[in-house]
C-alpha positions in Angstrom: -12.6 21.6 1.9 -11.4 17.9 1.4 -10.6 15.6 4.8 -7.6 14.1 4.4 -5.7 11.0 6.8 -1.9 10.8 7.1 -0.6 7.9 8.6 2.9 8.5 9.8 6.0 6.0 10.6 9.1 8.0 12.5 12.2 6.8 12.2 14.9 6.5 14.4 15.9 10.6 14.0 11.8 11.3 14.5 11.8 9.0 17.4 14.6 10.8 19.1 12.9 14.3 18.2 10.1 12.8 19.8 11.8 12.2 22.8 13.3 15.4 23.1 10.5 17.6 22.5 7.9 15.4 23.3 3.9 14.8 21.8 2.5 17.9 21.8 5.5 19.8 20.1 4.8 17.4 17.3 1.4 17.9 17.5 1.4 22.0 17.5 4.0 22.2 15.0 1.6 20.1 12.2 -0.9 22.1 13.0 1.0 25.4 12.4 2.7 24.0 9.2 -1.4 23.0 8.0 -3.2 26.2 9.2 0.1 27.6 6.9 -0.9 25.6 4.1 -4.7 27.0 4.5 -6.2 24.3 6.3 -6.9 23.0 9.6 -5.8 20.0 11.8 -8.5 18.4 13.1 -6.7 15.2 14.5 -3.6 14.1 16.1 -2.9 10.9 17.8 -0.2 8.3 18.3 -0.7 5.1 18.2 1.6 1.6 18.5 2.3 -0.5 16.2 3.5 0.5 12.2 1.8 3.3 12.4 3.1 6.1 14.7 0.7 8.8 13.9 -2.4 9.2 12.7 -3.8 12.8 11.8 -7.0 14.2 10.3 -6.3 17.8 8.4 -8.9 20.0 6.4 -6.9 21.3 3.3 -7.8 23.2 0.1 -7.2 20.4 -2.4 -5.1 17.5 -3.6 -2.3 19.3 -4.8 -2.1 20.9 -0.9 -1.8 17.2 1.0 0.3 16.2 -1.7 2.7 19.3 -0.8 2.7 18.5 3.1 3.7 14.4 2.1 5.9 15.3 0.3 7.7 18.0 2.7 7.1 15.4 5.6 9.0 12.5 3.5 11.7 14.3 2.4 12.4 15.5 6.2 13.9 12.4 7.1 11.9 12.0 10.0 9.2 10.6 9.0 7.0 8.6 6.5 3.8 9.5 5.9 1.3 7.7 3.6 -1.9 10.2 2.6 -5.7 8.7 2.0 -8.3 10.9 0.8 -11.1 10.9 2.8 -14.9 10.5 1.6 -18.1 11.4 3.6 -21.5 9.7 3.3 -22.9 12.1 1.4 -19.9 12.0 -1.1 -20.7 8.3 -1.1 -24.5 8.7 -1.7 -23.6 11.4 -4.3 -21.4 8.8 -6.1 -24.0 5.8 -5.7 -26.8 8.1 -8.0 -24.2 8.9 -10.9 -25.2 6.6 -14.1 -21.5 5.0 -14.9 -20.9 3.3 -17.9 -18.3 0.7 -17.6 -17.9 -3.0 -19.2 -15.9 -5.4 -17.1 -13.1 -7.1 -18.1 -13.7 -10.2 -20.5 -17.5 -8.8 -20.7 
């Protein structure tokens, strides 16, 4: 099943929701609307900075993450930015394809 990252900003509605219900409401509540989407949360943490949240989630595909970004955005309490994430053996299965590709101005 693909790993996926979601980096997550609140804003000031999230921040208050935060405040009220605290971390580990937040927390439980992705990982029943993921384990409702067929996968599993593997990661939840909160951070400073510009990012607020950072989660990792097992999903069935693309399409999936894509539905749980877009559901999170359109909440109003949050913006979430998604990156596909890529083992090593991914990587070392990529490295041994034969690519044919001519560089720009080649």
């Amino acid at each position: 099943m693909p790993k996926f990252l979601f980096e997550a900003s609140y804003t000031q509605d999230g921040v208050k929701g935060i405040q009220r219900a605290g971390g580990t409401s937040r927390r439980d509540a992705i990982a029943t609307m993921v384990e409702g989407m067929g996968g599993k949360l593997e990661g939840f943490y909160f951070a400073f900075g510009e990012t607020d949240v950072y989660a990792v989630a097992d999903l069935p595909g693309t399409d999936v993450a894509s539905a749980v970004a877009l559901a999170i955005n359109g909440s109003g309490g949050a913006t979430v930015k998604m990156q596909v994430l890529i083992t090593p053996a991914e990587v070392d299965a990529a490295a041994e394809r034969s690519v044919q590709y001519r560089p720009p101005g080649a």
